[in-house]
C-alpha positions in Angstrom: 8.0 10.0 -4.7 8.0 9.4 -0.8 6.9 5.8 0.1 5.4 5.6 4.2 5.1 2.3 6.0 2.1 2.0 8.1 2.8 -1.9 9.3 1.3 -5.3 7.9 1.1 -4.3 3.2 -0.2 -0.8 4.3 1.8 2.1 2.4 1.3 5.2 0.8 2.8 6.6 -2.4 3.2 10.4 -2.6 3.9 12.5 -5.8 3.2 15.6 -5.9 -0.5 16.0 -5.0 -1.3 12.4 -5.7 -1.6 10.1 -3.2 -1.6 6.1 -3.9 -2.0 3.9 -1.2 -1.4 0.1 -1.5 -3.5 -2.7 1.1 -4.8 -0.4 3.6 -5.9 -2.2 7.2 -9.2 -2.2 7.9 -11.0 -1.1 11.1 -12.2 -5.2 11.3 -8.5 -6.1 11.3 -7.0 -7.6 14.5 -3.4 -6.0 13.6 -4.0 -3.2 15.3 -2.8 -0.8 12.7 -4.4 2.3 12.4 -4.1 5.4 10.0 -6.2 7.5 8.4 -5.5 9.8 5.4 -7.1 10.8 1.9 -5.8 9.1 -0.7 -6.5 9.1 -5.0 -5.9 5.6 -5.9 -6.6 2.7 -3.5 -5.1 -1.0 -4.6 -6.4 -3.5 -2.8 -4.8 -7.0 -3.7 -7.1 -9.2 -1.1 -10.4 -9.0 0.2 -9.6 -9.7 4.0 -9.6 -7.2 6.6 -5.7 -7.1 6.9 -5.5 -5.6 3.5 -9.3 -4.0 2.4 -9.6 -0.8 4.6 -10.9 1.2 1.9 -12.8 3.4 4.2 -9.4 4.4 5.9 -8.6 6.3 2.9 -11.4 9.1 2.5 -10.6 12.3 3.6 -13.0 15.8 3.5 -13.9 15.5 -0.4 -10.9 13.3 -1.5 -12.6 9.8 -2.3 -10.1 7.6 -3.5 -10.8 5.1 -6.9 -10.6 1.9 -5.9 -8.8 -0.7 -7.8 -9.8 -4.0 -6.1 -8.5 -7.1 -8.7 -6.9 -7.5 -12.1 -7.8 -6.1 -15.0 -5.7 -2.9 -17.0 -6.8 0.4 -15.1 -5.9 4.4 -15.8 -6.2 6.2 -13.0 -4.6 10.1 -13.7 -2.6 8.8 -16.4 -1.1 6.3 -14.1 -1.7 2.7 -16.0 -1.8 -0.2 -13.6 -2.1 -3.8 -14.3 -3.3 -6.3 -12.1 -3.1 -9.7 -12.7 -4.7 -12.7 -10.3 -2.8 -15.9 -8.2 -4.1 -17.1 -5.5 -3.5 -17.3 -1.6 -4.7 -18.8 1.6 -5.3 -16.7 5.0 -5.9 -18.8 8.3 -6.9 -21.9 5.6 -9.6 -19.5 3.7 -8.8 -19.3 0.2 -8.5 -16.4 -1.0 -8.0 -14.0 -5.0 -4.5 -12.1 -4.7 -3.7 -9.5 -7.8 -0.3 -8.7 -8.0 -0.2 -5.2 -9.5 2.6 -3.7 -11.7 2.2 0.2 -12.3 5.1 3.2 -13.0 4.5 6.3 -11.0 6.9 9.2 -12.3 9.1 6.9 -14.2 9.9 4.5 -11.7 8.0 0.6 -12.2 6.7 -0.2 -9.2 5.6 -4.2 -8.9 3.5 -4.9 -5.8 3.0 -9.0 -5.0 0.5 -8.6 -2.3 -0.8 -11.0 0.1 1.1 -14.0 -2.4 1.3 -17.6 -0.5 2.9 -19.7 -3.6 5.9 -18.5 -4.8 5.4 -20.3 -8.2 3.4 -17.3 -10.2 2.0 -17.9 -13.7 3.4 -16.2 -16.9 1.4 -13.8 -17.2 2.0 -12.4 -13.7 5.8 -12.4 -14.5 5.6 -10.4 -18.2 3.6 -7.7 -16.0 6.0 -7.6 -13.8 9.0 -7.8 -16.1 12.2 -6.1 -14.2 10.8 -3.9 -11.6 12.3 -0.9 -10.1 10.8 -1.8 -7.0 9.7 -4.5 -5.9 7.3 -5.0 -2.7 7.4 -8.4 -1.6 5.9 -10.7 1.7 8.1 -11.6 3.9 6.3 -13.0 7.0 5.4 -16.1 6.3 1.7 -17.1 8.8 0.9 -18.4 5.2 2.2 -16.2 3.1 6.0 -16.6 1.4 8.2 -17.7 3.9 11.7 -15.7 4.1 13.7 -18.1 1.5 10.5 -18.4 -1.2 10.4 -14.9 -0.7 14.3 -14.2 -1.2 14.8 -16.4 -4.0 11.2 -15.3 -6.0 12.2 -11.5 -5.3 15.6 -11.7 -7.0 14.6 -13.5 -9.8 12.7 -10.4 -10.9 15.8 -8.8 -10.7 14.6 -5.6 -9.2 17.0 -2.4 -8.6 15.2 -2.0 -4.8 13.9 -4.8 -2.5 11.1 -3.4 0.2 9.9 -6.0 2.4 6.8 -5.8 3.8 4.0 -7.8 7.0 7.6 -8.7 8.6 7.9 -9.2 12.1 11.4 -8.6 13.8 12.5 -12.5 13.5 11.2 -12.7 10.2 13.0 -9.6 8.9 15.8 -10.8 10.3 15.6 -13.8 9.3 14.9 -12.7 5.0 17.9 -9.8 5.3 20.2 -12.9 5.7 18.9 -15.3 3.0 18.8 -12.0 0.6 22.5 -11.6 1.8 21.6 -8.2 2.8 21.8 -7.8 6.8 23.5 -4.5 6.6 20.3 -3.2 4.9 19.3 0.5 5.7 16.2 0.5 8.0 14.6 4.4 7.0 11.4 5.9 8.7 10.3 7.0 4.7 12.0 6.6 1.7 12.4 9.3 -0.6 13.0 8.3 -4.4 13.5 10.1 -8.0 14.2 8.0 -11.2 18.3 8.9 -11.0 18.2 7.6 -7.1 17.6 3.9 -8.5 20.7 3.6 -11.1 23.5 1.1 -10.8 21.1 -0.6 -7.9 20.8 -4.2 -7.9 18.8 -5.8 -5.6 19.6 -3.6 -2.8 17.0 -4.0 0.2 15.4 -0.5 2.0 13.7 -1.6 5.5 10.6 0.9 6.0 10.3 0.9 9.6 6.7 1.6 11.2 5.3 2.2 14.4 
């Protein structure tokens, strides 16, 4: 698989011909962000224009299936689970599903726009030990960099991918996850045999 980084939650999945693509920004966003490609499977984990740019992601006749809260999807034999917690934008309150999926092999657990670091049960059975694990580092309301350290390693992924970071706040999370020395990559390419004996280690996607 080859993960991209687009900025803010924004990534896209590629295997093979399938394209998954997780929080696109929306053209009502104020972030700036913008990209534009077809994708097969949109996950949306917040209805707020950082994260709901579903009309980003059509492209000539590929329509992408959106998955837009919790609930147990399959989507071309790829089963994702989405499970609800809550979070607040800009004091809004806001539904946040944190989605746990496996895409060739590898379980993928995505937290989303997530403000409270204490998740209920059921969020943490679907998530069980993930692969990889996409976490908020930011804070502006969302996990701060130590809620987010400390929440993201007691999943006890193999792989660590931060994500709406700015420089200080990256900075800032790499050395409460004891990882500064963490590889900063443009894309990351990944197969199942790529991730063993990994513990925790943190990949940087860098965007423009």
């Amino acid at each position: 698989m080859i993960i991209t980084y687009f900025g803010k939650q924004f990534f896209k999945i590629t295997q093979g011909e399938m394209v998954l693509a997780f929080n696109p920004v929306s053209k009502n966003s104020k972030s700036g962000i913008s990209a534009h490609f077809g994708a097969d499977i949109a996950l949306i984990t917040t209805n707020h224009p950082d994260y709901n740019g579903i009309d980003q992601l059509s492209h000539g006749e590929r329509e992408p299936f959106a998955i837009k809260g919790p609930g147990d999807y399959e989507v071309k034999e790829i089963f994702v689970k989405g499970v609800m917690s809550e979070t607040t934008l800009s004091g809004k309150n806001y539904i946040n599903t944190i989605y746990a999926l496996s895409v060739d092999n590898i379980n993928i657990a995505f937290l989303g726009a997530l403000s409270n670091a204490e998740i209920s049960k059921e969020a943490r059975e679907a998530v069980g030990e993930p692969d990889i694990l996409f976490v908020p580092v930011g804070g502006n309301g969302l996990l701060d960099t130590k809620q987010s350290a400390k929440l993201a390693l007691s999943f006890e992924p193999k792989m660590i991918i931060p994500m709406d970071y700015d420089s200080a706040s990256l900075k800032a999370f790499l050395k409460e996850i004891g990882e500064e020395k963490a590889e900063a990559v443009d894309k990351l390419t990944l197969k199942r045999k790529d991730l063993e004996g990994k513990e925790g280690d943190v990949v940087v996607l860098k965007y423009d």
